[in-house]
C-alpha positions as CSV (number, residue, x, y, z in Angstrom):
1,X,0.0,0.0,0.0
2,X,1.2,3.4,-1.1
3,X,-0.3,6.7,0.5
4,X,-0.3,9.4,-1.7
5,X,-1.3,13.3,-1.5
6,X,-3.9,14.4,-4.7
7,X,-3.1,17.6,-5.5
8,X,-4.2,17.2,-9.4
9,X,-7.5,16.5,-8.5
10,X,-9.2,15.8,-12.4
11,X,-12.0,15.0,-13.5
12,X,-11.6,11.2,-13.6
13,X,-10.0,11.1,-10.4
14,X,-13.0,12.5,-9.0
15,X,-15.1,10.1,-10.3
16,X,-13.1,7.6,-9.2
17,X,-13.2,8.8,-5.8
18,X,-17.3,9.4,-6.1
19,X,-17.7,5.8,-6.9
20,X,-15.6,4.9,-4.0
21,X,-17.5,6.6,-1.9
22,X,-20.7,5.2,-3.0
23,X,-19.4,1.7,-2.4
24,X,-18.1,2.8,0.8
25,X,-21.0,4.7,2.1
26,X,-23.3,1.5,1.3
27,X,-21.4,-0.3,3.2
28,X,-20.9,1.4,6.3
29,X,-23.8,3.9,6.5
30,X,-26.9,1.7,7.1
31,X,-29.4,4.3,8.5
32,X,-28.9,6.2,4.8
33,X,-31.5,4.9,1.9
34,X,-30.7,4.6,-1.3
35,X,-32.3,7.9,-2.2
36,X,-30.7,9.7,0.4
37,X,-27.1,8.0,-0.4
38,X,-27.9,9.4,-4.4
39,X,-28.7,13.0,-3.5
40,X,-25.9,13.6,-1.4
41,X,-23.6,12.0,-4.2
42,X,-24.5,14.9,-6.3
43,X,-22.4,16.9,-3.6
44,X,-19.5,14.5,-3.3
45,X,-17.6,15.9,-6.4
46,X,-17.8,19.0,-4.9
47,X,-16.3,18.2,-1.4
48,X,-13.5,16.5,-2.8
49,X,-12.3,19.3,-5.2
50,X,-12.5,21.8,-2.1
51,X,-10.9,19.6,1.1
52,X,-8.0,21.5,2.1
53,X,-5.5,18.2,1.9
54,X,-6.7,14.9,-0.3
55,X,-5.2,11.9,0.7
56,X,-5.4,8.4,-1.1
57,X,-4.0,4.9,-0.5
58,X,-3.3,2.7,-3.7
59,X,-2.2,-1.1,-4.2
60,X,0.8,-1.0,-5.9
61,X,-1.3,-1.8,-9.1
62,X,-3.1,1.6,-8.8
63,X,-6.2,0.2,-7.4
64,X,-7.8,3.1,-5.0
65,X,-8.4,1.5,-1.4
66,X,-9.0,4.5,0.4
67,X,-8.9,8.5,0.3
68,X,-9.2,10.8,3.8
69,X,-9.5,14.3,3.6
70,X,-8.0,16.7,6.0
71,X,-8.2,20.4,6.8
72,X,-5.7,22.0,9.7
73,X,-5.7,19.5,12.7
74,X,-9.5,17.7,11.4
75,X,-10.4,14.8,9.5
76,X,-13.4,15.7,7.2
77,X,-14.0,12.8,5.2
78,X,-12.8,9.0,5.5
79,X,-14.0,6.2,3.1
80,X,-12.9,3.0,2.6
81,X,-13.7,0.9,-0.5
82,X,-16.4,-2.1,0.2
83,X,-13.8,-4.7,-0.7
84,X,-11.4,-3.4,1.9
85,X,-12.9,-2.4,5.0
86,X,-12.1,-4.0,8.1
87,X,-8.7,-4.8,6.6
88,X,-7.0,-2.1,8.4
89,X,-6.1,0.4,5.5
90,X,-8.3,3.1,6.8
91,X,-6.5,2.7,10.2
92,X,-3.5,3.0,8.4
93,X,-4.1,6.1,6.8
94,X,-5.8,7.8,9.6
95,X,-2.4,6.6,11.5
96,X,-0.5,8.3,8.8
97,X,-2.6,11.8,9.2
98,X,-2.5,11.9,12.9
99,X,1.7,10.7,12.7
100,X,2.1,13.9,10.0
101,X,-0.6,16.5,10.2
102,X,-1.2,16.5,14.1
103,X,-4.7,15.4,13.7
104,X,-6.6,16.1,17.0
105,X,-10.6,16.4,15.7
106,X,-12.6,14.6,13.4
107,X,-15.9,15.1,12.1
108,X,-18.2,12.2,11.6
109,X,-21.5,11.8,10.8
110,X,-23.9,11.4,14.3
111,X,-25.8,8.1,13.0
112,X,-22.8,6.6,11.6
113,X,-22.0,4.3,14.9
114,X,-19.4,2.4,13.6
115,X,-17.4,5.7,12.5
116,X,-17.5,6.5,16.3
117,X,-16.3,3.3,17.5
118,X,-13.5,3.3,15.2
119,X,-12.7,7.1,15.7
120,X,-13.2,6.1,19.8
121,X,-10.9,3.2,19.4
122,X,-8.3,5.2,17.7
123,X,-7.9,7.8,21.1
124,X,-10.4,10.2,20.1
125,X,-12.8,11.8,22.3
126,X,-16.5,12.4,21.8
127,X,-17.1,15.7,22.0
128,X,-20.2,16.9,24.3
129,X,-23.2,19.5,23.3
């Protein structure tokens, strides 16, 4: 695995990336319907052009695995492709954002319990309203 930083962020890539997302999201984000999962795709492309720092982790044969976006000391965004979650390449990468961008916050979506645990289990704390 190879972590790279996107800062040619094309139009491809971005598809790419959207379709990864989708597969992730579909996976992990069981309290979204499909109709709710396809109208905040159409905001996806968006997100990813404008994330401060784009990260992406490849299999040597250029096969996307991951991507985590980053802005100042927060993680905004982190999804892991369907055929590789719970492999430990998310960790990895998160591992990699916290070792080099001194990562103390992220943001993660309320219903999305698993995102907490994982988050929880990786020293952060819940924040409280």
């Amino acid at each position: 695995m190879v972590i790279k930083e996107i800062n040619e962020r094309t139009n491809i890539l971005i598809a790419e990336l959207t379709n990864l997302w989708e597969r992730s999201v579909k996976t992990s984000h069981h309290f979204l319907n499909l109709k709710e999962i396809e109208k905040i795709k159409q905001y996806v492309p968006n997100e990813l052009r404008k994330v401060a720092k784009l990260f992406v982790a490849i299999e040597k044969s250029n096969v996307l695995l991951v991507f985590i976006g980053i802005k100042d000391d927060m993680i905004q965004m982190l999804f892991v492709d369907d055929k590789y979650v719970r492999k430990g390449i998310g960790s990895k990468l998160v591992d990699y954002v916290i070792d080099n961008y001194d990562i103390k916050y992220v943001e993660v979506n309320e219903d999305n319990l698993i995102a907490h645990k994982f988050y929880l289990n990786k020293g952060f704390k819940k924040k409280r309203i």
